[in-house]
LUMSEGU-569936 format. One record per residue (C-alpha): residue in three letters; y, x, z negated. Coordinates in Angstrom, 1 decimal, padded with zeros to 4 digits. Each point is the difference from the previous one (the first is absolute). Last residue first. Layout:
<rs>
ALA,Y,X,Z
...
</rs>
This chain:
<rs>
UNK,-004.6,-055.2,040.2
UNK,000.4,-000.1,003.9
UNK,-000.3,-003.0,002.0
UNK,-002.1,000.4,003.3
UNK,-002.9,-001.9,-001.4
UNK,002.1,-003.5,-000.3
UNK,001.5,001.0,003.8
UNK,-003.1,-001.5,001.9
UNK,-003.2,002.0,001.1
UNK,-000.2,-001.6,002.1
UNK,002.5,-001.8,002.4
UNK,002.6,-003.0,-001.3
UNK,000.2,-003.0,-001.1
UNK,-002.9,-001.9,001.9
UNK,000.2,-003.2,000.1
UNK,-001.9,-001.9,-002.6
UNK,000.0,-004.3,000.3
UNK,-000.3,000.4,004.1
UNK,-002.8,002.9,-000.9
UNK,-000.6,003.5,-000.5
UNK,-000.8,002.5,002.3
UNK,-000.5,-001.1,003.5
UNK,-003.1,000.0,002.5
UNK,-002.6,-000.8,-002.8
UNK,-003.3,001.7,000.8
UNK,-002.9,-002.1,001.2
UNK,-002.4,-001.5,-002.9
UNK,-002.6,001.1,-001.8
UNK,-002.3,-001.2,-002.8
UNK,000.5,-000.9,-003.8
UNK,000.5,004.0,-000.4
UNK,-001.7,000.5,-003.4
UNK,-003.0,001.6,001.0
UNK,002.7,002.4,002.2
UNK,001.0,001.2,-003.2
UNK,-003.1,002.0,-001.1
UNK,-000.3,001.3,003.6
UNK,003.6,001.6,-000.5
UNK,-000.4,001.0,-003.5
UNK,-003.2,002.3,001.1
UNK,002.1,000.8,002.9
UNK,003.0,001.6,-002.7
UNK,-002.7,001.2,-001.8
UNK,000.9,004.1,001.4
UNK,-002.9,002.6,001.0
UNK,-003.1,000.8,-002.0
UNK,-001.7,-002.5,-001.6
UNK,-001.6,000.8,-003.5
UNK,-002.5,-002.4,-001.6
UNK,000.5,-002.0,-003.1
UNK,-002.2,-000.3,-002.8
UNK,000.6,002.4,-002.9
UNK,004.0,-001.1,001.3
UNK,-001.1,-003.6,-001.0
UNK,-001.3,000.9,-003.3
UNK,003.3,003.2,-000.3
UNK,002.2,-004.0,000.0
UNK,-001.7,-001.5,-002.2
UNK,000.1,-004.1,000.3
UNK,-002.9,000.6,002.4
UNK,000.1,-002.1,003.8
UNK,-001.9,002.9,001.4
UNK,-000.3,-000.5,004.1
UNK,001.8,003.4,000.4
UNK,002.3,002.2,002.0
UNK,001.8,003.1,-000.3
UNK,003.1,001.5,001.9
UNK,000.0,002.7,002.3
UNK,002.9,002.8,000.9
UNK,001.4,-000.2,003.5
UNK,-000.4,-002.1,003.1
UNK,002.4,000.6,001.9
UNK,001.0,-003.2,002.0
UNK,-001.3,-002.0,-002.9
UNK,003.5,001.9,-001.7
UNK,-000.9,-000.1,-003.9
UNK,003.3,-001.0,-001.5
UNK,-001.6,-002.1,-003.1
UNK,-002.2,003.2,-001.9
UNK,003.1,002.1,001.4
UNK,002.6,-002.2,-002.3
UNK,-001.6,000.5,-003.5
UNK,-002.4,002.2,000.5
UNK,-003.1,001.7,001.9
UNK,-003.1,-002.0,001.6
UNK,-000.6,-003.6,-000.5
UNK,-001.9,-002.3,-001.9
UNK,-000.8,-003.4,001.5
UNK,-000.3,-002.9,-002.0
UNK,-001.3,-003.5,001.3
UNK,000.7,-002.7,-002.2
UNK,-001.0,-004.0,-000.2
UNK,002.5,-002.4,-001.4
UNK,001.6,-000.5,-003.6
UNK,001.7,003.6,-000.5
UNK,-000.2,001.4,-003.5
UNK,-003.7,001.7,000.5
UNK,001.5,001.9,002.8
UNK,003.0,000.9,-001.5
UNK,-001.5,002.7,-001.6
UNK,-001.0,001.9,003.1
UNK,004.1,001.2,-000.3
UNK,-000.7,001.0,-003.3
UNK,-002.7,002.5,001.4
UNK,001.9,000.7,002.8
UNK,002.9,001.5,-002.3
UNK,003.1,-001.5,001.4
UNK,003.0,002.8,-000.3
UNK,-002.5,003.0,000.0
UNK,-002.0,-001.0,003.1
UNK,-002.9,002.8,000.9
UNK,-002.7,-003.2,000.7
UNK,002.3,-001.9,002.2
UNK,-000.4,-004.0,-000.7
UNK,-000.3,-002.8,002.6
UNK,-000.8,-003.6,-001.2
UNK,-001.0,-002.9,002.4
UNK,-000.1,-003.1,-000.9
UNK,-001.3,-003.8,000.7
UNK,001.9,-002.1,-001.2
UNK,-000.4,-001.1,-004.1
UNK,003.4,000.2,-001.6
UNK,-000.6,-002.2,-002.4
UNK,-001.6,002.8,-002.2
UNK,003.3,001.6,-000.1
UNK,001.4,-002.4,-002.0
UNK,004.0,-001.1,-000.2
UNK,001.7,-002.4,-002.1
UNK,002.7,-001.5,002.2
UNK,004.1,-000.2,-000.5
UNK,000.0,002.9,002.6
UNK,-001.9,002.2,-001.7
UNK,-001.2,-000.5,-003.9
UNK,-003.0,002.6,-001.2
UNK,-002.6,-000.4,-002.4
UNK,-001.7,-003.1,002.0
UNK,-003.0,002.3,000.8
UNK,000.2,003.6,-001.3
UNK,000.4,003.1,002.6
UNK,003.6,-000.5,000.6
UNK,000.3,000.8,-003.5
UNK,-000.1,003.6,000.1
UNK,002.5,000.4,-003.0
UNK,001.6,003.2,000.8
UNK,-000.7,000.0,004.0
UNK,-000.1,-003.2,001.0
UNK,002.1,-001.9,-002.3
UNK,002.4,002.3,-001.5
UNK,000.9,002.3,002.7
UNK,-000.3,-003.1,003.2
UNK,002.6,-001.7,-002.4
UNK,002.2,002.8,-000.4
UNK,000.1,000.5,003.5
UNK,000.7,-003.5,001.3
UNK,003.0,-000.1,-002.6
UNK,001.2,003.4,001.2
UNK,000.0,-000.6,003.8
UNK,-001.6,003.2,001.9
UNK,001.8,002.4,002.1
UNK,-001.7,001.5,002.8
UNK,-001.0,003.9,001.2
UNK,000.1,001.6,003.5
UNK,-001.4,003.1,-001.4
UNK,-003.7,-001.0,000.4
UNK,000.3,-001.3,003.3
UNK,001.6,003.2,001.2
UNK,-002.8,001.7,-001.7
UNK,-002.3,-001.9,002.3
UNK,001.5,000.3,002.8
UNK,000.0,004.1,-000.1
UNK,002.7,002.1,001.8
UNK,-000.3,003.5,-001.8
UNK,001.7,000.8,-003.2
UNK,003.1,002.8,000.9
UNK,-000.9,003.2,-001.8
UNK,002.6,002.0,-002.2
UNK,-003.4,001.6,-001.9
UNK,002.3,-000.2,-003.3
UNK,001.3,-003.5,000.5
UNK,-001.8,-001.7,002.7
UNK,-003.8,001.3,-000.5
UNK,000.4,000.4,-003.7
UNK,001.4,-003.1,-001.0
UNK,-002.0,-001.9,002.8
UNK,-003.6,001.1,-001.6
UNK,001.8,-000.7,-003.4
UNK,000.8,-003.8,000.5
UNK,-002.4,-002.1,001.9
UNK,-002.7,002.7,-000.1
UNK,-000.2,001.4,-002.9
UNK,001.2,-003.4,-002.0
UNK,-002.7,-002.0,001.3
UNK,000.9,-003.1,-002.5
UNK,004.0,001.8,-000.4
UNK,000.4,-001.2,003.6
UNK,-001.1,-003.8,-000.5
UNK,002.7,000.2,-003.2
UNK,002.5,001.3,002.1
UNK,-000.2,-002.4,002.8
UNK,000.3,-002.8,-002.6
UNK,003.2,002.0,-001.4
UNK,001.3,000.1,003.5
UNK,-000.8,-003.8,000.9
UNK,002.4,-000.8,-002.7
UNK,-001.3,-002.3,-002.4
UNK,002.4,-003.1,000.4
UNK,002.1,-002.1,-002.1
UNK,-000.6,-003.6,-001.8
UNK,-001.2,-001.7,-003.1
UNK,-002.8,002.7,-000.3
UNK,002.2,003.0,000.7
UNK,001.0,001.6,-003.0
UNK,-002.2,-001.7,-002.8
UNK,-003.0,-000.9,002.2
UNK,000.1,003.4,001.4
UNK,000.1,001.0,-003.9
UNK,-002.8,-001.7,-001.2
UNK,-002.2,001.6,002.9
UNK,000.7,003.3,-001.1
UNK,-000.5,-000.8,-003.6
UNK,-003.3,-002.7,000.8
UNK,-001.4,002.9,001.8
UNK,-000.3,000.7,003.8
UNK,-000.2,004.0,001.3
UNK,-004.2,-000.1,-000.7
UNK,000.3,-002.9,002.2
UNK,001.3,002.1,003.0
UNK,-002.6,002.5,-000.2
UNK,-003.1,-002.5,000.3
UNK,000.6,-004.0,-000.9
UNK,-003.3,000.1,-001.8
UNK,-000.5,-003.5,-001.4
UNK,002.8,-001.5,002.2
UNK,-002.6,-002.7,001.8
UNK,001.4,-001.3,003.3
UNK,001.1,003.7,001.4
UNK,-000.1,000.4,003.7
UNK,-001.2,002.6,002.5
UNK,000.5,-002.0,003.2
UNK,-001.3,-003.6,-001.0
UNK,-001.1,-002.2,003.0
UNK,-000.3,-003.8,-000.7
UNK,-001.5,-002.6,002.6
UNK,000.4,-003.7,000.4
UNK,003.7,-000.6,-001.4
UNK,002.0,-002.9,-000.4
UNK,-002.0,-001.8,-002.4
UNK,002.2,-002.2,-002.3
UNK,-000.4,-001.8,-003.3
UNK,003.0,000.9,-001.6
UNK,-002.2,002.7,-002.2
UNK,-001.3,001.2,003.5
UNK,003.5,000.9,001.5
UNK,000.9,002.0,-003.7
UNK,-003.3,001.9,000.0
UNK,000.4,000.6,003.8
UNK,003.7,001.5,-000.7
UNK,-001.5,001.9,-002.5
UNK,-002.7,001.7,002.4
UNK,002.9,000.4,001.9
UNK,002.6,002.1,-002.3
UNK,-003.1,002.0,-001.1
UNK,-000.7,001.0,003.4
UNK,003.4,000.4,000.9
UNK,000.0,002.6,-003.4
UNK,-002.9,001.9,001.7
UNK,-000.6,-001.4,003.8
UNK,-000.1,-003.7,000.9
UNK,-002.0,-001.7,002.6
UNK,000.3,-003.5,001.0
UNK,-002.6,-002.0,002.2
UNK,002.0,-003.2,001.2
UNK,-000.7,-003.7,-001.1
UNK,000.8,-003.7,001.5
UNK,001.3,000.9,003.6
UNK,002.9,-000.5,001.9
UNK,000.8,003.9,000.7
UNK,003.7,-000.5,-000.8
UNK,-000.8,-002.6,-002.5
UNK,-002.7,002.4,-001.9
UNK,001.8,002.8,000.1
UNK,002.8,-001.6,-001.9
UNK,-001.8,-002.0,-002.3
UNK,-001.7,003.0,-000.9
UNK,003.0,002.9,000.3
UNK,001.6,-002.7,-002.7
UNK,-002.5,000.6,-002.8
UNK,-000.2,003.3,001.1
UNK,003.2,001.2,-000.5
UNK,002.8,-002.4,-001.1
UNK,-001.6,-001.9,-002.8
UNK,-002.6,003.4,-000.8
UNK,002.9,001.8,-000.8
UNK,002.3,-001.9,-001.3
UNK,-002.9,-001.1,-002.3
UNK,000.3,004.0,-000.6
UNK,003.7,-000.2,-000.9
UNK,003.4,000.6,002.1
UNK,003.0,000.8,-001.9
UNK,001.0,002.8,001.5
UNK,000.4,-001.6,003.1
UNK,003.7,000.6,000.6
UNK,-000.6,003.8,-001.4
UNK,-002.0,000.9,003.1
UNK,-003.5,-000.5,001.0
UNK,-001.9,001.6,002.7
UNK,-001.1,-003.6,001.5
UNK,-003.9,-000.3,000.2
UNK,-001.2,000.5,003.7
UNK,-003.2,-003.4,000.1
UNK,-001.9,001.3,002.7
UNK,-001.9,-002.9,002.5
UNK,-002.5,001.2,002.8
UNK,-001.6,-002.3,002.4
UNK,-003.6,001.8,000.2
UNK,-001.7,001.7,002.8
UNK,-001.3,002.8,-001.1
UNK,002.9,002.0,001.4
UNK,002.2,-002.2,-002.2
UNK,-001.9,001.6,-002.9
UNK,000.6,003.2,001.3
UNK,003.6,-000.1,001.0
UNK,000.5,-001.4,-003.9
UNK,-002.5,003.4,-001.4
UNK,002.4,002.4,002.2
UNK,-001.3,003.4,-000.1
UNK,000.3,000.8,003.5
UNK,002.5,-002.3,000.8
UNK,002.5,001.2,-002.5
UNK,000.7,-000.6,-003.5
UNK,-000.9,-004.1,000.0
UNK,-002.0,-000.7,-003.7
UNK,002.0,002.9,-001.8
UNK,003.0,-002.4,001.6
UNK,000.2,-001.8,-002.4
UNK,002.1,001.6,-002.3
UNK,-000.5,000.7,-003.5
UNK,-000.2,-001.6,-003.5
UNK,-000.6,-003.3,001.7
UNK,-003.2,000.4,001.1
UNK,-001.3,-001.3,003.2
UNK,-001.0,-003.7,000.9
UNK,-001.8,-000.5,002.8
UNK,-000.8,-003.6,001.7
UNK,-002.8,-000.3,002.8
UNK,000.4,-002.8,002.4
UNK,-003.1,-002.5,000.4
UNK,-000.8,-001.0,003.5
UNK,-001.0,003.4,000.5
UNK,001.8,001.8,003.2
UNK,-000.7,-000.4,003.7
UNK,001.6,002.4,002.2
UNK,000.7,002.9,-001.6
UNK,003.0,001.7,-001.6
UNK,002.0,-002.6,-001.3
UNK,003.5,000.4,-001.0
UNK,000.2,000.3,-003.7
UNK,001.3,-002.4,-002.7
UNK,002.4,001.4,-002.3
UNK,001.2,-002.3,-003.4
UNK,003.2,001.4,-001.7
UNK,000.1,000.1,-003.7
UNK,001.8,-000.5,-002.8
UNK,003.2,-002.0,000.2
UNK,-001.8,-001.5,003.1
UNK,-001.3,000.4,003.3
UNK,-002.2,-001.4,002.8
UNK,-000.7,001.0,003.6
UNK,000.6,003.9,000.1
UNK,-001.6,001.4,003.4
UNK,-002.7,001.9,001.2
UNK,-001.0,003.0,001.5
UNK,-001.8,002.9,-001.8
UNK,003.0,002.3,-000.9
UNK,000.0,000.7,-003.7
UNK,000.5,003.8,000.5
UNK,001.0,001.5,002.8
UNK,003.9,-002.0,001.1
UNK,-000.2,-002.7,-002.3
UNK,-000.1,001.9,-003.2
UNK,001.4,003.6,000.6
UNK,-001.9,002.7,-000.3
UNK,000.4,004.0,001.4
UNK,003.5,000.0,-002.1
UNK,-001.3,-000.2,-003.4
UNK,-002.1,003.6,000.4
UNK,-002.9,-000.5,-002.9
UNK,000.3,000.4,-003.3
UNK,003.7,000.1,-001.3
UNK,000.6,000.1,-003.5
UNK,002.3,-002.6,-001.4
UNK,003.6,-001.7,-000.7
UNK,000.6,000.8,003.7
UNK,003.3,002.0,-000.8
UNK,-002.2,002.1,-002.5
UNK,-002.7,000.3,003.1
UNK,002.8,001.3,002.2
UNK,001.1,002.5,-002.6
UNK,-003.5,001.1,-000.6
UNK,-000.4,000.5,003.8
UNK,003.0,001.9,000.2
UNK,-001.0,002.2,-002.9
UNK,-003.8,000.9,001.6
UNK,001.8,000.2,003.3
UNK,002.1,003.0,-001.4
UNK,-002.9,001.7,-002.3
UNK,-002.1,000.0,003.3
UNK,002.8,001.5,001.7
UNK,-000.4,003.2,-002.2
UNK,-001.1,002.5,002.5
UNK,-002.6,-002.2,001.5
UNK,-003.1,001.8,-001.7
UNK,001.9,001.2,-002.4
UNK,000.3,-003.7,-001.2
UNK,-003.2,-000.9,000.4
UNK,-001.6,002.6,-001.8
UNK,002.2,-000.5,-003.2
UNK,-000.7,-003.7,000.3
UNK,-004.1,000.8,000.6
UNK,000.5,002.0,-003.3
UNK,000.6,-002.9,-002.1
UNK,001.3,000.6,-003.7
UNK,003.8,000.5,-000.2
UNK,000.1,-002.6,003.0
UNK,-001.7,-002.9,-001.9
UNK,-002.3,-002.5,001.4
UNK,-002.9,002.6,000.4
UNK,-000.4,000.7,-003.7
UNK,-001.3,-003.5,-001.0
UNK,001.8,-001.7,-002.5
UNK,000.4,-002.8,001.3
UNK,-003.1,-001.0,000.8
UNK,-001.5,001.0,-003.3
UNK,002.7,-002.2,-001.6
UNK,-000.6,-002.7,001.8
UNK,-003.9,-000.1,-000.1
UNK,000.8,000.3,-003.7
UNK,002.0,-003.4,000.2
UNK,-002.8,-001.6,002.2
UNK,-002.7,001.0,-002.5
UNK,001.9,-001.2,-003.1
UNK,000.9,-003.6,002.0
UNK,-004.1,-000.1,000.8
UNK,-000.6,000.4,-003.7
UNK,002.2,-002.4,-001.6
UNK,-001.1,-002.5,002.4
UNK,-003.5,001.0,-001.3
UNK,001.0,-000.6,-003.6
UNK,-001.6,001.5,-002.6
UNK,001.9,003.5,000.6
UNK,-001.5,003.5,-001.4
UNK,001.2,002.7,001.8
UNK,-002.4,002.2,001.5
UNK,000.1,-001.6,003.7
UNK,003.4,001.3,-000.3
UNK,-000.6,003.5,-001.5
UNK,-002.6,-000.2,002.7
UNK,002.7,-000.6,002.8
UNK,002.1,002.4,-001.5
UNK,-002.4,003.2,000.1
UNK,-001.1,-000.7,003.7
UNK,003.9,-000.1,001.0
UNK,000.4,003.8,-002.8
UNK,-002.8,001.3,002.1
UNK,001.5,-000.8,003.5
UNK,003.8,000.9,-001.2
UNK,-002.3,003.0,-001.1
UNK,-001.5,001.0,003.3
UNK,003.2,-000.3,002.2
UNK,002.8,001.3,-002.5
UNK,-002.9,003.1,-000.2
UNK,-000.4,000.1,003.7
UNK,004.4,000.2,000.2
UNK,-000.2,002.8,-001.9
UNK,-002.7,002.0,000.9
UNK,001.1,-000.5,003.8
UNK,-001.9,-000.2,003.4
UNK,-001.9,-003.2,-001.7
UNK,003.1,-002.7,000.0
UNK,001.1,001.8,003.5
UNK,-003.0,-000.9,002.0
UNK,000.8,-003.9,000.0
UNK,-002.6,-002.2,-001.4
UNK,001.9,-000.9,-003.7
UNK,001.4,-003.5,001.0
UNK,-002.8,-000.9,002.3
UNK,-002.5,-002.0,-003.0
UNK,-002.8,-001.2,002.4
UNK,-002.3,001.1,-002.3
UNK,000.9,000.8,-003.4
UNK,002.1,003.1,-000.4
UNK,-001.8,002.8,-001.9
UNK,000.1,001.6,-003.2
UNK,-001.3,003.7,-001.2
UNK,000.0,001.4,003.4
UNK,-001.8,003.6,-000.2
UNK,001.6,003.5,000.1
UNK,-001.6,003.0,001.1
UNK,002.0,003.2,-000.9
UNK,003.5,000.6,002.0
UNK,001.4,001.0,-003.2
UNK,002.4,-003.4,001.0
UNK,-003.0,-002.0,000.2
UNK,-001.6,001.7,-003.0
UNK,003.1,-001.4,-002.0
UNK,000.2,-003.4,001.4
UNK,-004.2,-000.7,-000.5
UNK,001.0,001.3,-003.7
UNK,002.6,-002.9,-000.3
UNK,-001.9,-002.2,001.3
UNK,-003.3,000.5,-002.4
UNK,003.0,-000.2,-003.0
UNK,000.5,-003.4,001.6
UNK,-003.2,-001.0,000.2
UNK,-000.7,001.0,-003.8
UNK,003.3,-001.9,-000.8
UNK,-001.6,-003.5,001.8
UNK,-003.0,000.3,-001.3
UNK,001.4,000.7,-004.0
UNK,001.4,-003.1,001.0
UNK,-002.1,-002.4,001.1
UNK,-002.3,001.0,-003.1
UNK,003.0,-000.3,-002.1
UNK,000.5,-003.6,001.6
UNK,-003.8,-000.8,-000.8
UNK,000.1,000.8,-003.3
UNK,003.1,-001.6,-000.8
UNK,-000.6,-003.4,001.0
UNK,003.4,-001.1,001.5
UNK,003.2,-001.2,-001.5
UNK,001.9,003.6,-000.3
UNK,002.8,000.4,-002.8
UNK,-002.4,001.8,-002.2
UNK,-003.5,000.0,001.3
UNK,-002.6,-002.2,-001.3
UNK,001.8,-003.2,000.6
UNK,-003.0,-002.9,000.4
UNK,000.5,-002.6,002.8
UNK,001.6,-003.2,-000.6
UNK,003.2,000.9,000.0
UNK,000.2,-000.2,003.9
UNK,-000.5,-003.8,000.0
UNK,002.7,-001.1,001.4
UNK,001.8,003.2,001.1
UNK,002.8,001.8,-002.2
UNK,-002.5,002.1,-001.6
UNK,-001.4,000.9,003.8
UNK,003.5,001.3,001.2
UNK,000.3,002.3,-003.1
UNK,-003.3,002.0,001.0
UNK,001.7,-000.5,003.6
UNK,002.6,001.9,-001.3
UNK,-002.1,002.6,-002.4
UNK,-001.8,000.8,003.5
UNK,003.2,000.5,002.1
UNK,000.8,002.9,-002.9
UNK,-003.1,001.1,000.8
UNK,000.7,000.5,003.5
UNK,003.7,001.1,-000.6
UNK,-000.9,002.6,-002.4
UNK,-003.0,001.2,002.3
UNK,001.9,000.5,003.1
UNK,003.2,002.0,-001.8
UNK,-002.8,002.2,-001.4
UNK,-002.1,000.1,003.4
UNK,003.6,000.7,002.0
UNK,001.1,002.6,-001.9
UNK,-003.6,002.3,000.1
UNK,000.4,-000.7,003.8
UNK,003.3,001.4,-000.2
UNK,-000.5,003.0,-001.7
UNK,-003.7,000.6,001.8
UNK,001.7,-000.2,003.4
UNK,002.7,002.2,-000.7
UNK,002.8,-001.2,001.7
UNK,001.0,001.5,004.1
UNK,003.4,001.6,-000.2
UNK,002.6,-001.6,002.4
UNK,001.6,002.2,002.3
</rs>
């Protein structure tokens, strides 16, 4: 029978071994603010240690009198005497809530100060003197990392709920837990949700319709109808092309395509190609040539009509917005409304993911894979993952590997694993001009398609949708484009993030969003100003859009047209191809 360890031996262990590596962290990111631009420029009052030295010993002295308060709190515990929580987890933070992390001395002390020694880092971080703010963010992000990581619930030697576990089920927990990491390691990555429970064309992407165009790049759906008159003008949408399209068509229930057809529009989807090495040479005019620009004149014949409406969400809504540039620089109109799905124009403050871009990084893209090659969609899943880190990464860590748990069935995951490859030379190009240089912002600075492109041309009417909790398109840089686009705005701010804000079901009705007549060029002006709406924008965007109908007319009968047959039935086999 094993012999239970003194608690106060090992706790004792565990704070020195704890504070060598803490501090040591703080000499390296000490060392990581010298090497910044502009981290000299701050005075060195402590040997080896770039920050202001009264301040840091303050944090410090703080952080070892918390500590030694811990360590007391531990020994009265185990004397049974009254013991009070020194550190806490922040709210919502579900990693420490089981029972057993408490029932023991030494598993509460691995708790409480992994929780003191996170608070300690993100000071020493906020501490270190950088000039730069890109500098700043990518110092943040990096300590968020290590924090993450180093949490004492994604190891076995250190997480009690794995020793509970796997008494609880006489070891078999420890079984499934190596399966599943075996199955993952044949997967090249770390399961989330239950793969088996989705499959694209059979429950998710299913709203009815039919490929009528295609291309090296793209295939063009246009829906069936799902009313009897329809507006004369057909509504284009343009999704990213970091990810599948599908996020816009999960299942009926949360479908934003079977919505907008609801409504009583002639829907149009361009499905970008999950590219392979054959088009590894494809650029951003590429792009725009074969994407949009084309899905216009396309559209436009089928439905025989001058302009469409066009939507485009995050990177699609970059990737139109251009297009329009390019299509108004050659002196044509082909669009009478604009709908931008949290989308970046102006790079100013690209969030998380531009914190992650410098000219080194971006330098070398250009160097390996700029003439030609891919990014592989698993190291563009992996850096969306490492952005919420605890619970893309470590959350599923812990549940499938040392809990031996099987991820439920959830659509959204399964969108989020089913990840795309991305052209080099197009990649390297969106890198350096939007979000290193930001120069889609200036008028004429930028080249597409043999045109000089302005934003200020592109003067529809338009509507912009940003999500207030979004950590890859901050909303306030997303309300920046405002004052770059030519025509009128409306801007609606909606509830939660990135893909949430978007996917808000009318049919449920959840979360709010915030409105406001305010046309400021600051963003917290307009949000001083705006009035909370609770339930989902998608009918605020509906009635917006209906203003740019040019009337009604009976529903077609057939998809497509004598010059575009359809190919073949949505969703098409371009979104079926695996990275």
């Amino acid at each position: 029978m094993t012999s239970t360890p003194d608690p106060a031996v090992a706790v004792k262990t565990m704070q020195q071994a704890s504070e060598a590596f803490f501090q040591g962290f703080s000499q390296f990111l000490a060392a990581q603010a010298q090497n910044a631009p502009g981290g000299g420029a701050a005075p060195v009052n402590l040997p080896g240690l770039g920050v202001e030295a009264e301040a840091f010993k303050a944090m410090q002295q703080e952080w070892s009198l918390r500590h030694q308060q811990l360590w007391q709190a531990i020994l009265n515990k185990e004397a049974n005497q009254p013991a009070p929580q020194i550190a806490v987890p922040e709210p919502g933070d579900k990693r420490f809530a089981h029972p057993s992390w408490s029932a023991s001395p030494v598993y509460d002390y691995l708790r409480q100060a992994y929780l003191l020694n996170a608070e300690y880092l993100r000071k020493a971080a906020e501490l270190t003197p950088v000039a730069d703010g890109k500098s700043k963010d990518r110092m943040r992000f990096m300590t968020r990392q290590v924090i993450d990581a180093l949490a004492p619930s994604n190891f076995v030697a250190t997480n009690p709920e794995f020793v509970q576990t796997a008494l609880d089920t006489q070891g078999e927990s420890i079984r499934q837990g190596i399966q599943n990491l075996i199955g993952d390691m044949e997967k090249g990555r770390i399961s989330m949700t239950d793969d088996a429970a989705f499959e694209v064309g059979r429950n998710l992407a299913i709203t009815p319709g039919a490929v009528v165009f295609e291309n090296e790049l793209m295939q063009l759906i246009q829906y069936s109808p799902l009313t009897d008159t329809v507006a004369k003008r057909p509504l284009l949408l343009v999704p990213p092309c970091i990810n599948k399209f599908y996020i816009l068509d999960l299942q009926p229930e949360n479908s934003f395509v079977r919505y907008a057809v609801e409504q009583g529009n002639t829907v149009f989807l361009v499905s970008w190609r999950n590219v392979q090495e054959d088009q590894g040479h494809l650029t951003w005019d590429d792009y725009l040539e074969q994407g949009p620009l084309t899905a216009f004149r396309v559209v436009r014949e089928i439905c025989s009509t001058d302009q469409v409406n066009a939507l485009g969400f995050c990177v699609g809504g970059t990737l139109l917005t251009s297009a329009l540039a390019v299509a108004r620089a050659r002196g044509e109109n082909p669009v009478a409304s604009l709908t931008l799905l949290t989308t970046l124009l102006d790079f100013s403050d690209a969030g998380e993911l531009g914190c992650l871009v410098d000219e080194a990084s971006v330098a070398t893209r250009e160097a390996t894979i700029g003439k030609g090659g891919l990014l592989r969609g698993s190291e563009l899943a992996s850096v969306f993952s490492a952005l919420r880190a605890n619970d893309l990464i470590w959350n599923y860590v812990v549940g499938n590997y040392l809990k031996g748990n099987k991820p439920p069935a959830f659509d959204l995951l399964y969108w989020n694993s089913d990840s795309t490859n991305l052209p080099g030379p197009f990649l390297a190009w969106y890198l350096r001009n939007m979000y290193l240089e930001n120069n889609l912002r200036v008028p004429g600075k930028l080249e597409m398609c043999g045109v000089k492109v302005d934003l200020g041309r592109v003067d529809m009417p338009a509507f912009l949708l940003a999500s207030r909790e979004d950590h890859i398109v901050p909303w306030k840089t997303s309300y920046l484009g405002r004052r770059l686009l030519g025509g009128e705005t409306t801007f609606v701010l909606g509830a939660s993030g990135h893909i949430a804000g978007p996917i808000n079901p009318a049919s449920k009705n959840k979360r709010s969003y915030w409105v406001s007549e305010s046309d400021s060029a600051v963003a917290d002006d307009w949000l001083a100003q705006s009035t909370e709406v609770k339930g989902s924008w998608w009918p605020l965007w509906v009635t917006w859009l209906k203003k740019y109908a040019d009337g009604e007319i009976p529903a077609r009968g057939r998809l497509g047209s004598a010059d575009y047959s359809p190919i073949e039935p949505a969703p098409g086999r371009y979104v079926k191809e695996k990275a």
